[in-house]
C-alpha positions as CSV (number, residue, x, y, z in Angstrom):
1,X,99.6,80.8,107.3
2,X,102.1,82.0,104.7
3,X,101.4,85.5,103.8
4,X,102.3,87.4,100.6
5,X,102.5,91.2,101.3
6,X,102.8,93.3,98.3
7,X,103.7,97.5,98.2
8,X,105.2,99.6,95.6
9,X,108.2,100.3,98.0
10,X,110.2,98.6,101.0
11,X,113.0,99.4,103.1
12,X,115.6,100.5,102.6
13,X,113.6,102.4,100.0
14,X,111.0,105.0,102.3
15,X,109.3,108.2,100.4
16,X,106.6,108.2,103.2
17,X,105.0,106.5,106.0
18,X,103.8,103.3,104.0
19,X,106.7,101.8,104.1
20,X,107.6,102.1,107.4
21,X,104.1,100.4,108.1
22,X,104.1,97.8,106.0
23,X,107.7,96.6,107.1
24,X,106.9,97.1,111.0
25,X,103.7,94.5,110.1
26,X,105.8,91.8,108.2
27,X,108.5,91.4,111.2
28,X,105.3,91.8,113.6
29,X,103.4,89.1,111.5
30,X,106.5,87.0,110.7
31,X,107.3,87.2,114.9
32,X,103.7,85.8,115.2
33,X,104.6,82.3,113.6
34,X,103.6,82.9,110.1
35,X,105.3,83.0,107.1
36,X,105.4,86.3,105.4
37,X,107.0,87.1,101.8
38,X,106.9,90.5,100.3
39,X,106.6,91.5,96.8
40,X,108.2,95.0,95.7
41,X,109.5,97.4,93.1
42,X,113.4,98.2,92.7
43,X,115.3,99.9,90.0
44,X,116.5,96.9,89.0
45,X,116.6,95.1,85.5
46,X,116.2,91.4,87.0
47,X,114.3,89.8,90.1
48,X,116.0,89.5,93.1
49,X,115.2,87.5,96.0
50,X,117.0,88.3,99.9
51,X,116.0,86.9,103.1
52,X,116.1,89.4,106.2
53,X,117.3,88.4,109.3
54,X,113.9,88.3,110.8
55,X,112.6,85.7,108.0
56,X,110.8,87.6,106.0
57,X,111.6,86.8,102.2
58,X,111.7,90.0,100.2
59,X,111.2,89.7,96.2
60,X,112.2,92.8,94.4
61,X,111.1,93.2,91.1
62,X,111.8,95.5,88.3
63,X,109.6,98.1,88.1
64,X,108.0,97.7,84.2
65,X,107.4,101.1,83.4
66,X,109.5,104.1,80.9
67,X,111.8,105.4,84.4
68,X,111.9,104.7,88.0
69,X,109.8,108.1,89.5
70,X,111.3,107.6,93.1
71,X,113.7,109.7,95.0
72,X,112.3,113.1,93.3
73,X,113.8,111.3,90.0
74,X,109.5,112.1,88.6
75,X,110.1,116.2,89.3
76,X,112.8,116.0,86.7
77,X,110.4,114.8,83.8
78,X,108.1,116.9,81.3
79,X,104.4,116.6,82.0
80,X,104.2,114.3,78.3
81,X,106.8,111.6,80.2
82,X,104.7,111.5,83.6
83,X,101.3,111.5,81.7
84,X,103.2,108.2,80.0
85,X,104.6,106.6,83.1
86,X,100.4,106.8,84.4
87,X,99.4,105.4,81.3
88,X,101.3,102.3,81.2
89,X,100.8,102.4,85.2
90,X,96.8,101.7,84.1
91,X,97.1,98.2,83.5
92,X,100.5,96.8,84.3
93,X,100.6,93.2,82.4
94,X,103.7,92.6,82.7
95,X,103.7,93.7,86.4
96,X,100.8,91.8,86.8
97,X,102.4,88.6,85.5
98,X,105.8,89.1,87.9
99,X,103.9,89.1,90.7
100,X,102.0,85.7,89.5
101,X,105.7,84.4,89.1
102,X,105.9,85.4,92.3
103,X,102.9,83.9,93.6
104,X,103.8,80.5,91.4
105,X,106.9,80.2,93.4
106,X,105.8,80.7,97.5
107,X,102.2,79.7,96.9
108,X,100.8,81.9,99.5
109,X,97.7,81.7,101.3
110,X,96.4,85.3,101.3
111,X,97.7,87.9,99.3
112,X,97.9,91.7,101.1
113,X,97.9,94.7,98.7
114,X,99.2,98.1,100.2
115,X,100.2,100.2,97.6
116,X,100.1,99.1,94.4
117,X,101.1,101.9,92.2
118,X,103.9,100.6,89.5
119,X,102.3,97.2,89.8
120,X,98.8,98.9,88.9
121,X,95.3,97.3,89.4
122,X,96.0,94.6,86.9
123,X,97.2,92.3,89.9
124,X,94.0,91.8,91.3
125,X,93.0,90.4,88.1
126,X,96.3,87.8,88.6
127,X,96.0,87.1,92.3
128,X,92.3,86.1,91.1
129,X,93.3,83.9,88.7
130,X,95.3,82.2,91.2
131,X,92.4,81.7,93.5
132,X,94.0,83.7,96.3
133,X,91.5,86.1,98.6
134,X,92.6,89.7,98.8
135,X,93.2,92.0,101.3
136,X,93.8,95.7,100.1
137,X,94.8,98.1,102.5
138,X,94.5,102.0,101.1
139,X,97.3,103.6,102.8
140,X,96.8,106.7,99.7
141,X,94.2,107.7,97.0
142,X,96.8,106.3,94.5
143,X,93.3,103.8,93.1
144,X,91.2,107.2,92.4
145,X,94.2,109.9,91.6
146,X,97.6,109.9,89.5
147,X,98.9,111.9,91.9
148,X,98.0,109.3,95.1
149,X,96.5,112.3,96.8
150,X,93.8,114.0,95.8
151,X,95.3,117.3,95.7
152,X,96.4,120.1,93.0
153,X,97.8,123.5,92.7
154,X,97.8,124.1,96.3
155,X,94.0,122.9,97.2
156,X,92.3,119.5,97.4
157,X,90.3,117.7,94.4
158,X,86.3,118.7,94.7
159,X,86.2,116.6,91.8
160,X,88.3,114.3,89.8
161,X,89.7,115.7,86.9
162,X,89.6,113.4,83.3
163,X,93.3,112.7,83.6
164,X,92.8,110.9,86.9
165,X,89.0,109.2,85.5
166,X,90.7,107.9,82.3
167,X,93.8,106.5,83.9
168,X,92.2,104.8,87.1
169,X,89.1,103.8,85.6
170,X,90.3,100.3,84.9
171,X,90.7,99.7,88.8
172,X,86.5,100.9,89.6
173,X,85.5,97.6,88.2
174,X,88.4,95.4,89.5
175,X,88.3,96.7,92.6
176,X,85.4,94.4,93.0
177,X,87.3,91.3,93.3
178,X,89.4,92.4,96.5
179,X,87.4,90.8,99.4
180,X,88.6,92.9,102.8
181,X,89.1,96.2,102.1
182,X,90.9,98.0,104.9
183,X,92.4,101.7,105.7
184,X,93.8,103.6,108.6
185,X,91.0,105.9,108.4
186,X,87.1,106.1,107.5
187,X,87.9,109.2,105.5
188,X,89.6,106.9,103.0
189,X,87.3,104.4,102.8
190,X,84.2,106.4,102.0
191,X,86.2,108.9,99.3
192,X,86.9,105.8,97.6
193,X,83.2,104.4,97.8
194,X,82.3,108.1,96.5
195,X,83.7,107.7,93.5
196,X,82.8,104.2,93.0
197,X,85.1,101.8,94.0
198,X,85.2,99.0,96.3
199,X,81.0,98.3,95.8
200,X,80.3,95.5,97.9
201,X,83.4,94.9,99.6
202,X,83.5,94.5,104.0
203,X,86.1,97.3,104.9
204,X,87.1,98.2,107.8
205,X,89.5,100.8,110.0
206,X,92.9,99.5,111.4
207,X,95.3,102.4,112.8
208,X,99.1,101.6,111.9
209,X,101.1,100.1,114.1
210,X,103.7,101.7,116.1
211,X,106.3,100.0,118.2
212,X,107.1,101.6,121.0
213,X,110.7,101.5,122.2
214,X,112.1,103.5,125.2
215,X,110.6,107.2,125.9
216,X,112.8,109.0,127.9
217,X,112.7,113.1,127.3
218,X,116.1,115.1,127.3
219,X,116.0,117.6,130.8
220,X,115.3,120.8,130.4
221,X,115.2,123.5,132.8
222,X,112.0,125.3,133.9
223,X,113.0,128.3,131.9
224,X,114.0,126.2,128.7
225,X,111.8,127.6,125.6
226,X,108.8,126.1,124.3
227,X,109.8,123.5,121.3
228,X,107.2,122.8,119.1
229,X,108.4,120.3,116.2
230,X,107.5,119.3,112.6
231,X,108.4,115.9,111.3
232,X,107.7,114.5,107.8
233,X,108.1,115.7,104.1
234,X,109.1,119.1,103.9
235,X,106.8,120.1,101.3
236,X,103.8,122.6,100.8
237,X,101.1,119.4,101.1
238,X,102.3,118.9,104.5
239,X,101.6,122.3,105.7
240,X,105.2,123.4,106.4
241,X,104.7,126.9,105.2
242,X,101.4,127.1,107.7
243,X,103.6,126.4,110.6
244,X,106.3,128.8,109.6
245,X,103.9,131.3,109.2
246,X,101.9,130.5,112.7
247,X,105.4,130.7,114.5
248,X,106.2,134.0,112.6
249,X,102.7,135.5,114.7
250,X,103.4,134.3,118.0
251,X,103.8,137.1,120.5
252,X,105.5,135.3,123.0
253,X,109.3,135.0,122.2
254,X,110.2,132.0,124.4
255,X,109.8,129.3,121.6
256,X,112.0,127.3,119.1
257,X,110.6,125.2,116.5
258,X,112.8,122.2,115.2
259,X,111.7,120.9,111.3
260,X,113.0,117.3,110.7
261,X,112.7,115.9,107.1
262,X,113.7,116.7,104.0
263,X,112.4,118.3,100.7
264,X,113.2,119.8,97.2
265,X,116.1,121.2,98.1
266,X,115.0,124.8,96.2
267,X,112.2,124.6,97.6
268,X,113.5,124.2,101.3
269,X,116.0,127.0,100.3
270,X,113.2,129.2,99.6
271,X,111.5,128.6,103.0
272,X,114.8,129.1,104.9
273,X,115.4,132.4,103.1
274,X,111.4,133.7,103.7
275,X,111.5,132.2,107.4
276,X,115.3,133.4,109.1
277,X,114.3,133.2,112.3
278,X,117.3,131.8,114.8
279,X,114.8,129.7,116.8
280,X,113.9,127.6,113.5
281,X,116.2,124.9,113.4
282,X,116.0,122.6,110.1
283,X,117.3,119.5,111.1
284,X,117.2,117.8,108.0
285,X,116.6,113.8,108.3
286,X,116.4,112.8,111.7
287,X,115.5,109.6,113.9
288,X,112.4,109.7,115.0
289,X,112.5,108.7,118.7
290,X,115.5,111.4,119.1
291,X,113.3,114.1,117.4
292,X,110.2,113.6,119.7
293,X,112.4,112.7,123.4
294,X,114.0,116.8,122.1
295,X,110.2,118.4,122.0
296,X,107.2,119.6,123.6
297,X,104.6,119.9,120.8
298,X,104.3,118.1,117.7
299,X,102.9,120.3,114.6
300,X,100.4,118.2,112.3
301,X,99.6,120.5,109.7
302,X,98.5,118.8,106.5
303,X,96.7,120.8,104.0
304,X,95.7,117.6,102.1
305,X,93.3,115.3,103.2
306,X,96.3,112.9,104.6
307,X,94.8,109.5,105.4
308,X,96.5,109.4,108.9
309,X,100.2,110.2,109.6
310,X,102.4,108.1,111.0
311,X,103.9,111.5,113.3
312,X,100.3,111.8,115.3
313,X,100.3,107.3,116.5
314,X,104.1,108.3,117.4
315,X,103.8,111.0,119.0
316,X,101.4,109.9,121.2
317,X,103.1,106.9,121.9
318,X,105.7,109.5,123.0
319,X,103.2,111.0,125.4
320,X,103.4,114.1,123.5
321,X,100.7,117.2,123.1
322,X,99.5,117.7,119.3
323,X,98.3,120.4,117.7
324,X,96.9,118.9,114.6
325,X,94.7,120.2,111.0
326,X,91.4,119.0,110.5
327,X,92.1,117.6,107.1
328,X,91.3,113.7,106.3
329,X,91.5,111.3,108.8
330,X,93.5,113.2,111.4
331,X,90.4,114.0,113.7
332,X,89.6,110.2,113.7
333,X,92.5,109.5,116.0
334,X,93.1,113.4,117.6
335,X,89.5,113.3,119.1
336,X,90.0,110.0,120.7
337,X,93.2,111.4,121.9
338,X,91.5,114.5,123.0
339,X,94.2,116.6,120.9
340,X,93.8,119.9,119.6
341,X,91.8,120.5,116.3
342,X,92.6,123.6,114.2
């Protein structure tokens, strides 16, 4: 079967966890015996085509909007230029017609939509017009919400507000054309079938995929301190500022905490200055499998309702305890795992 994948971003471009997922299931699908092709955004003013060494075929497009809003390049514009960029972003023609370029050229068998913000909603329409079934996979709320998470000024969206009901209303009715509708957690499914969207359409949960390489822990000494750690986007979302806080009450002394990620680097300042303590360490961008063999806890403390993170699969693939939030579809996976729920 030749498979064409499409997502907004792909490697070595990674904001967030999507990325990683998608790539991880085009080598696992193209080590499978099919042939897999991927369709996704650069900032780039002509196509280009590259074929990785595990055969996967990687077409990246120019993204057809006013600026490229990656790499914290959107926190830099006025509120007029990102209302712009989600206007043109509501039905992307000429995205919309790349991809059927792209489509012209490998004719696929199946088409897999990820994320699909910068394309827009307006490919369904093109993969339709090709014939071609359509499997979306929500791995955000980017279909419902301009900002892809359903979350504003520090609390999560009761409601959609008419900015995000104007600019995604286009995808409500074409969301009816996808024909497998699939997410890493319920959560995300049914908040999408809330507002509207996917009527009709067979959906169904599939956790991400997470290879698992060797697990070996560093030694530490009986009396070594207790290491919690905090992986992801440092960023108030996330819930960095509940762990700081949380460690800042602990009574017992014999802890460290160890942050890896990166953030808005005024932001991050901020927290460093507010939080001193000697046993934080801020890591900054760190390998994953070296940041979880150095702790005993992993912190998963989102604040928004996060579809599932990619640092909960991990770490228990890493054998690892979990404290974890309650927000969107972490309890889905934490109480098979029999984690802790706060």
């Amino acid at each position: 079967m030749k498979i064409l994948i499409a997502n907004t971003l792909f490697p070595p471009h990674k904001i967030g966890g999507a990325e990683k997922s998608v790539a991880l299931l085009a080598d696992g699908l193209a080590r499978c015996g099919d042939t897999v092709v991927v369709a996704t955004l650069d900032d780039i003013a002509e196509p280009r085509y590259e074929l990785l060494p595990s055969g996967v075929g990687v077409h990246r497009l120019p993204l057809d909007n006013s600026y490229w809003p990656y790499g914290g390049a959107d926190l830099a514009r006025s509120k007029p230029e990102r209302l712009e960029w989600h206007a043109r972003n509501r039905w992307n023609r000429k995205a919309a017609k790349r991809l059927g370029e792209v489509i012209d050229r490998e004719k696929p068998d199946i088409i897999h939509c990820n994320v699909i913000t910068g394309f827009s909603v307006a490919i369904w329409t093109e993969i339709k017009r090709h014939g071609l079934p359509i499997v979306q996979t929500l791995r955000d709320y980017a279909v419902v919400c301009t900002r892809s998470a359903l979350f504003k000024n520090g609390r999560q969206c009761e409601r959609r507000c008419l900015e995000c009901r104007v600019l995604t209303g286009p995808g409500r009715r074409a969301s009816r054309m996808v024909d497998q509708l699939v997410s890493n957690s319920n959560y995300v499914i049914e908040a999408h079938r809330r507002y509207g969207y996917f009527e009709g359409v067979p959906a169904r949960r599939i956790f991400n995929i997470v290879p698992l390489g060797e697990q070996a822990r560093e030694a530490r000494g009986a009396e070594a301190p207790l290491t919690f750690g905090f992986i992801g986007r440092v960023e108030a979302e996330k819930g960095i500022e509940v762990v700081l806080e949380a460690c800042a009450r602990l009574e017992r002394t014999d802890w460290r905490l160890r942050i890896a990620g990166v953030g808005v680097s005024n932001y991050v300042e901020d927290l460093r200055r507010r939080y001193p303590d000697s046993r934080i360490e801020w890591l900054g961008y760190a390998e994953a499998d070296q940041f979880y063999r150095s702790i005993d806890v992993v912190l998963i403390s989102s604040v928004w309702a996060e579809p599932l993170p990619r640092t909960l699969i991990e770490s228990l693939g890493h054998g690892l305890s979990a404290i974890c939030s309650s927000a969107g579809g972490i309890p889905e996976i934490a109480d098979l795992a029999r984690l802790s729920i706060t």
